[in-house]
C-alpha positions as a Python dict, from the first residue, in 0.01 Angstrom:
ca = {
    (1, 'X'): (0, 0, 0),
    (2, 'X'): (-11, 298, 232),
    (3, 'X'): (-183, 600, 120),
    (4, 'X'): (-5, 950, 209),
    (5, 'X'): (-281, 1156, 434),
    (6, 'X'): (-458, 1453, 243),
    (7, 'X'): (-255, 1769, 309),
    (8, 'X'): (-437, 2039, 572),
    (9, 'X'): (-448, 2405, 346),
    (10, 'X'): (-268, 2541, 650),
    (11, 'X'): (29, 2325, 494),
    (12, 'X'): (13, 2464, 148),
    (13, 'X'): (260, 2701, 61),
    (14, 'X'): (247, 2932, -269),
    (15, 'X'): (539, 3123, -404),
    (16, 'X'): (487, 3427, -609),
    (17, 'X'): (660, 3407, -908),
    (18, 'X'): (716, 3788, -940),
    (19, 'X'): (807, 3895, -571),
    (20, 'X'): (928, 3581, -459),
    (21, 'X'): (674, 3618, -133),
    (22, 'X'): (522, 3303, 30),
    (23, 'X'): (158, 3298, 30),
    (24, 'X'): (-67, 3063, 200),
    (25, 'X'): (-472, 2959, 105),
    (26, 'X'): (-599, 3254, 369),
    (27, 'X'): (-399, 3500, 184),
    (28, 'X'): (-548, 3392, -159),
    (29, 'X'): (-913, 3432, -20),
    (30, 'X'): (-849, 3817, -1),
    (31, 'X'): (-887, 3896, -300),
    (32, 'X'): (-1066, 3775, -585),
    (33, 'X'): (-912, 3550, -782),
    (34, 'X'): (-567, 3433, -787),
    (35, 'X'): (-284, 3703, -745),
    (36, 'X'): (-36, 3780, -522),
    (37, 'X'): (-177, 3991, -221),
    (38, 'X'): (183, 4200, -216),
    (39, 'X'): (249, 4273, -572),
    (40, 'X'): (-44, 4132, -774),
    (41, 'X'): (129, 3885, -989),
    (42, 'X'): (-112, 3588, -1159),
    (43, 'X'): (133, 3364, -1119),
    (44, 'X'): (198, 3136, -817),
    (45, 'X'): (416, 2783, -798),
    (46, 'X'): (313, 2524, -564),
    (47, 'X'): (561, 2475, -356),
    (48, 'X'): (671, 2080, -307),
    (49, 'X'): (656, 1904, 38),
    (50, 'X'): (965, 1809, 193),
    (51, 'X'): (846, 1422, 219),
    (52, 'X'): (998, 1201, 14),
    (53, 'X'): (769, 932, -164),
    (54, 'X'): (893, 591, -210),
    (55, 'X'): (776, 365, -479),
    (56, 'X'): (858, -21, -502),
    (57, 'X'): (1045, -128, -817),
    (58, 'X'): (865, -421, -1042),
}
């Protein structure tokens, strides 16, 4: 069983659910917290990666 590598924070994308803007982790570390740098919204979605994960069937 093959174990998907751990995702670099460069990779990690955040979405802004006010503004719609895409944030990344250097963008957070401005300010304190979490918010959205543009508008300051509190809420941010994860965005998924585009890998698709395969699992065996019993």
């Amino acid at each position: 069983m093959e174990m998907e590598p751990a995702r670099r924070e460069e990779e990690i994308v955040y979405v802004c659910a006010r503004c719609g803007r895409e944030l990344t982790p250097r963008d957070l570390a401005l300010l304190h917290g979490v918010r959205c740098v543009y508008c300051g919204g509190r809420i941010l979605y994860k965005t998924r990666s585009p890998r698709v994960k395969e699992v065996k069937a019993i």
